[in-house]
C-alpha positions as CSV (number, residue, x, y, z in Angstrom):
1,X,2.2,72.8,-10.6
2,X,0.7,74.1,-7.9
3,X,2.9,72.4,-5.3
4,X,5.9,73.5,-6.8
5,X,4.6,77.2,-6.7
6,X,3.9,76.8,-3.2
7,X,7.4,75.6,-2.4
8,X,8.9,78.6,-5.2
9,X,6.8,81.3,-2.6
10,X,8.2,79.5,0.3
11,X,11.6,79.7,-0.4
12,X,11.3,83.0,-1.1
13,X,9.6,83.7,2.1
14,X,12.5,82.4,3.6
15,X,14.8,84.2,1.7
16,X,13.5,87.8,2.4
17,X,13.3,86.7,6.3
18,X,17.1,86.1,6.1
19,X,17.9,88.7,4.4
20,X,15.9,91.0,7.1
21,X,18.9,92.8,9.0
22,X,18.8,91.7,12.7
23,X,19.1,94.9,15.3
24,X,22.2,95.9,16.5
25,X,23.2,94.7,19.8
26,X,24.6,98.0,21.8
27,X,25.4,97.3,25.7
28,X,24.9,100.7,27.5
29,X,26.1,101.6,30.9
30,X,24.3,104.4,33.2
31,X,24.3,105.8,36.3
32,X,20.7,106.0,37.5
33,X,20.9,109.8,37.9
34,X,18.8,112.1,36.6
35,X,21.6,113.7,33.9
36,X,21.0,109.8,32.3
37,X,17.6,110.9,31.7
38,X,17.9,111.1,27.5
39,X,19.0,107.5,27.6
40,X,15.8,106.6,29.4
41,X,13.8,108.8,26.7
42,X,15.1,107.0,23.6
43,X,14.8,103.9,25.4
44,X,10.9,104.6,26.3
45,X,10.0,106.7,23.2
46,X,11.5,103.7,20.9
47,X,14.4,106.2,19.8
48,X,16.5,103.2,20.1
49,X,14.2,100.8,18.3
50,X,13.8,103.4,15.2
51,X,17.9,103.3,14.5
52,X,17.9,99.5,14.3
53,X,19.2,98.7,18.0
54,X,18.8,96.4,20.7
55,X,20.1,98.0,24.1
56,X,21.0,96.6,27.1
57,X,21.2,99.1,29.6
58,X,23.0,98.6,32.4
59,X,22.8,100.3,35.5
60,X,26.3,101.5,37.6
61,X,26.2,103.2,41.2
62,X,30.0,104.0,41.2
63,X,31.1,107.1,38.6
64,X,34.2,105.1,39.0
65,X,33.3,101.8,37.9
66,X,31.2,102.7,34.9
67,X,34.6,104.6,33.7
68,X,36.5,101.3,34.4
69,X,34.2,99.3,32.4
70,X,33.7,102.0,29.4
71,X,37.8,102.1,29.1
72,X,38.4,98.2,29.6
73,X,35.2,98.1,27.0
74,X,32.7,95.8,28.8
75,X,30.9,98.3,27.9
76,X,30.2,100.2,24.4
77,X,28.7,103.5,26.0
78,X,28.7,105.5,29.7
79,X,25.2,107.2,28.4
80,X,25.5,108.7,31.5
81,X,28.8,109.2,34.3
82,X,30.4,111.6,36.0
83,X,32.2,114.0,33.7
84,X,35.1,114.2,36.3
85,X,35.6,110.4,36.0
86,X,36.5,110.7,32.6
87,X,38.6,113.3,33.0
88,X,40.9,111.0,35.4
89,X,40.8,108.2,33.0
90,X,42.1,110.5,30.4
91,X,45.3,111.0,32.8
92,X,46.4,107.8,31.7
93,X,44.1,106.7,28.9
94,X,43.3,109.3,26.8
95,X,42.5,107.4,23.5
96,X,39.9,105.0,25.2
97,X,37.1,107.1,24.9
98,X,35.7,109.9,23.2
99,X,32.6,112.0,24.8
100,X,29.7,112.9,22.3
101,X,26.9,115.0,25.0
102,X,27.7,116.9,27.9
103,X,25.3,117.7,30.9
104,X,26.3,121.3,32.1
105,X,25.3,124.6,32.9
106,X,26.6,127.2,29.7
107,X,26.9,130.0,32.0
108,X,27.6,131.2,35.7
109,X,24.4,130.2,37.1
110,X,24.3,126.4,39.3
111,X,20.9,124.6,39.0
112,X,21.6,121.8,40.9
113,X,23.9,121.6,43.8
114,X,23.3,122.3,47.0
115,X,24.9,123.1,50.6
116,X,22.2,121.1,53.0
117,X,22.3,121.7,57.0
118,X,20.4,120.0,60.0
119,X,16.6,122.2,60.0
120,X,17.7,123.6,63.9
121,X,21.4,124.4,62.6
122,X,22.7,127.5,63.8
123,X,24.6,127.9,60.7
124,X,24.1,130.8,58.7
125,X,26.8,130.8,55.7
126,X,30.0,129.1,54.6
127,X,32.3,130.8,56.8
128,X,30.5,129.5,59.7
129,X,31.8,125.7,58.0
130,X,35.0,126.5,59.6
131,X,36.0,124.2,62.7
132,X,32.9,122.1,61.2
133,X,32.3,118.9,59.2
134,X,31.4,118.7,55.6
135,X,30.1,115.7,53.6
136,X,30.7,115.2,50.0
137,X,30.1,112.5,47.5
138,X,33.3,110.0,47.2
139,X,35.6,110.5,45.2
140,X,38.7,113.1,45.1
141,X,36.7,115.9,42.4
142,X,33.7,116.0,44.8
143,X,36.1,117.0,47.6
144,X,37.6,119.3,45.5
145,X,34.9,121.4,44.2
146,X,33.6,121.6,48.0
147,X,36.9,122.7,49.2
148,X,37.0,125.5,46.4
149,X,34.0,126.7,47.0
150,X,34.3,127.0,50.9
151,X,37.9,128.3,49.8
152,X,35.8,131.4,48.6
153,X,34.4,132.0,51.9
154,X,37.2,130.8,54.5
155,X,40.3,128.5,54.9
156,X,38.9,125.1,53.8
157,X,41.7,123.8,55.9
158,X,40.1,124.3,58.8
159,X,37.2,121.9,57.6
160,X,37.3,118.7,58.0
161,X,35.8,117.0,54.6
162,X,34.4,112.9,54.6
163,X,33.3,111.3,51.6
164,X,29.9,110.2,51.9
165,X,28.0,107.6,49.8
166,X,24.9,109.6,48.5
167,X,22.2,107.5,49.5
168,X,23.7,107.9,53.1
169,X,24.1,111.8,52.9
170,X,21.4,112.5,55.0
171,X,21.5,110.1,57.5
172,X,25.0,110.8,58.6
173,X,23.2,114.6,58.9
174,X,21.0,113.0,60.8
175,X,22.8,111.5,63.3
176,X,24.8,114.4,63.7
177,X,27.9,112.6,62.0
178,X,28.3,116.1,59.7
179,X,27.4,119.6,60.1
180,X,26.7,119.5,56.3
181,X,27.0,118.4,52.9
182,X,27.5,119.5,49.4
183,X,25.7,117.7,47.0
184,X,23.5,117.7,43.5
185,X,20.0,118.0,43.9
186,X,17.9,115.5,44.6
187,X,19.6,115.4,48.1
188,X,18.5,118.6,49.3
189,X,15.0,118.6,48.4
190,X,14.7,115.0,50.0
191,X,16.2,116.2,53.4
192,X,13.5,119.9,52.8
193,X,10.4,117.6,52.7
194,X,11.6,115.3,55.4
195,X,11.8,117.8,57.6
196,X,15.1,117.3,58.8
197,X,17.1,119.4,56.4
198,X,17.1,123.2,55.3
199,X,19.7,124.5,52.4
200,X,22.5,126.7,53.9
201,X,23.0,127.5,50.8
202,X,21.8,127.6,47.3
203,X,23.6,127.4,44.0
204,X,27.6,127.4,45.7
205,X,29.2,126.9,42.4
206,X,28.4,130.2,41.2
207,X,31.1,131.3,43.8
208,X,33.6,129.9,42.1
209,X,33.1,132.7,39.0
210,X,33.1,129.8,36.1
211,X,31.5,132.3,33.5
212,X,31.0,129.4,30.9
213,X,29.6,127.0,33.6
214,X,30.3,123.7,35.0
215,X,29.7,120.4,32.9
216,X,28.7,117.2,35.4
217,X,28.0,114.7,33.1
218,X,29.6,112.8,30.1
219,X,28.0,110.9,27.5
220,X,31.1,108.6,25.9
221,X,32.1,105.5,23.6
222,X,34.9,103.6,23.8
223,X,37.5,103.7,21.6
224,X,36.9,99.8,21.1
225,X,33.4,100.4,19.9
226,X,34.1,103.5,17.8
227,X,36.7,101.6,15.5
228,X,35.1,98.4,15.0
229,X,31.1,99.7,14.6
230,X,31.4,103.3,13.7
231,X,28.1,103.4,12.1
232,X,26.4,101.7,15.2
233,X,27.7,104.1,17.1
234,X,26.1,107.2,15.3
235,X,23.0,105.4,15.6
236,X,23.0,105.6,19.5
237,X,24.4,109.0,19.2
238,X,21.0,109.8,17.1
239,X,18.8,108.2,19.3
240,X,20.3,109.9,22.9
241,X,20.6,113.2,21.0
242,X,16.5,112.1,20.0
243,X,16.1,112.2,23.6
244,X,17.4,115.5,24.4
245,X,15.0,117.1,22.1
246,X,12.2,115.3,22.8
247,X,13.3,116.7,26.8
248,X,13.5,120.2,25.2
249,X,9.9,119.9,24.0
250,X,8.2,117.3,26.6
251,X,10.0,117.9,29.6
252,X,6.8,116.9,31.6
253,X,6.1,113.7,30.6
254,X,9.9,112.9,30.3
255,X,10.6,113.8,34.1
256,X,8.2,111.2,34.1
257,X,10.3,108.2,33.3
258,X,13.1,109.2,36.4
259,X,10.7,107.8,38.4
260,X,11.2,104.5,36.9
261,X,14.6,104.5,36.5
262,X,16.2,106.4,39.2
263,X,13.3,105.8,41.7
264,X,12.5,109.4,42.6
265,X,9.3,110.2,44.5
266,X,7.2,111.5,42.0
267,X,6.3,114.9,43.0
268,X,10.7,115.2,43.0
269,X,11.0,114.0,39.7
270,X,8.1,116.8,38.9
271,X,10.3,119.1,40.5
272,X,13.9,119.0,40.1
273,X,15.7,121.3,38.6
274,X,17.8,120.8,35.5
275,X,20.8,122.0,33.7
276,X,21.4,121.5,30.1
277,X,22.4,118.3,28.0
278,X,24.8,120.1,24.9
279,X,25.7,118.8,22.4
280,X,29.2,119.1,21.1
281,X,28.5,120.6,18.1
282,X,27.2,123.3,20.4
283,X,29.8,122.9,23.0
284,X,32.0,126.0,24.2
285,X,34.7,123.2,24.5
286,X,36.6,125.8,27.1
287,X,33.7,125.8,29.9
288,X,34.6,122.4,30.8
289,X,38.2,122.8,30.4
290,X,38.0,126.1,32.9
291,X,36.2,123.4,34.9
292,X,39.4,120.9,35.2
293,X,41.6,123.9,35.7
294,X,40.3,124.8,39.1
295,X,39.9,120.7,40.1
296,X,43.8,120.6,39.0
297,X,44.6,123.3,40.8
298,X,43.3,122.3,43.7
299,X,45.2,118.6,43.6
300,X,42.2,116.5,42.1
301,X,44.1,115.3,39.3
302,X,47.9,114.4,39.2
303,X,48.6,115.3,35.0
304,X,47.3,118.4,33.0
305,X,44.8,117.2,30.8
306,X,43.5,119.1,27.4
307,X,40.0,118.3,28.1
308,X,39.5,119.7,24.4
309,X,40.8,117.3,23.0
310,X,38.1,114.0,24.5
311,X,35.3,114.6,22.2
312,X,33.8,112.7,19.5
313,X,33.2,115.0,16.2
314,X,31.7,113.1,13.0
């Protein structure tokens, strides 16, 4: 009796241990930035763990590529790219993806970029750029905001504009291969406490009068993923939108974990400034599009897109 008691319990050990549901796999793309930084939080603080997932992050250092992968759907999230690279998959594919948290400013104020020039520079504003040149980020949108902004000051035909891979920003400054560059923070404050750099300029975007802000990062699932695991989806939704409270109430110890994922010198991570991570329930939808107006205009993108229209609402 005993024995057959001991194989009843068994098999119902067994049972419950199949019937246990098994985490949800979720691959998750990122650019190791600091606007990624909620996808680091729920990934450290267990935010992931709690909504039954397994993630795989996976780290991208082209805005370009991440888009590429999030669109063809090697990927189920872009937690976090360049909003602008969404934008131009949207030109042609604007049912691949759907954004669900924006990093941005929600007013006319710039936290983050930057107009950096050599420490013995005689430069003393953005007209003096003229005849002079300028290094952005790659990419069409970088060149494009630069341009607009200088286009404030002076003819931003008569700069002469190179696309510049970030980590090589201020080398080429160095070496006297630019006269400057535009570019989000870190970049500055690593050329300041080099010693080599000084900011010509603080905040340019402001210049540009976008009284809703500028929005730099998207948060975004693909199509593919939102149709055939909807509910998985809201679960990594929760848990990112987990981590932008938790920044909003432990900033400190969450600047924290950019040193271990975007391998910031500490006392920068401490430091940098941020913008805001909105979500889109809280989203003035028109900021951004005011945003892709002026890019448009200025020849970034080939086709009007109706940026309003990319977001994911439950």
């Amino acid at each position: 009796m005993k024995k057959v008691i001991a194989v009843f319990m068994m098999a119902l050990l067994l049972m419950a241990v199949g019937c246990a549901k098994s985490p949800e796999k979720v691959k998750i793309g990122h650019l190791t930035l600091v606007p990624s930084l909620p996808t680091y939080v729920a990934m450290e603080k267990g935010f992931f763990a709690e909504e039954g997932l397994e993630v795989e992050l996976i780290p991208f250092q082209s805005g370009t590529d991440i888009v590429d992968a999030l669109v063809a759907g090697r990927i189920d999230a872009d937690c976090m790219g360049a909003i602008t690279g969404l934008w131009f998959a949207a030109q042609n594919a604007p049912d691949r993806f759907k954004i669900f948290l924006v990093y941005s400013a929600d007013s006319n104020v710039d936290n983050t970029m930057v107009v950096v020039v050599k420490k013995d520079s005689p430069l003393k504003d953005l007209k003096g750029l003229k005849g002079k040149k300028v290094g952005t980020f790659p990419g069409a949108t970088s060149v494009s905001l630069a341009r607009a902004i200088i286009g404030t000051q002076t003819d931003p035909k008569e700069v002469t504009f190179t696309e510049i891979p970030p980590p090589n920003l201020i080398g080429a400054l160095a070496a006297g291969q630019i006269n400057a560059y535009f570019s989000p923070e870190p970049f500055g404050m690593i050329a300041v406490s080099q010693g080599m750099g000084r900011y010509l300029i603080k905040s340019p975007c402001t210049l540009l009068g976008l009284d809703r802000g500028i929005a730099g990062g998207g948060f975004a699932f693909s199509s593919k993923f939102l149709e055939e695991r909807p509910k998985v989806a809201k679960k990594v939704k929760a848990a990112i939108e987990k981590g932008v409270d938790f920044i909003n109430t432990n900033e400190q110890e969450a600047r924290g974990y950019l040193v271990k994922y975007t391998q910031l010198p500490p006392p920068v991570a401490a430091h940098i400034p941020f913008e805001k991570w909105i979500k889109i329930k809280d989203l003035d939808k028109q900021g951004p599009q005011a945003y892709f107006d002026v890019l448009y205009e200025d020849g970034a993108y080939q086709k009007k897109v109706d940026t309003t229209k990319l977001y994911y609402e439950e």
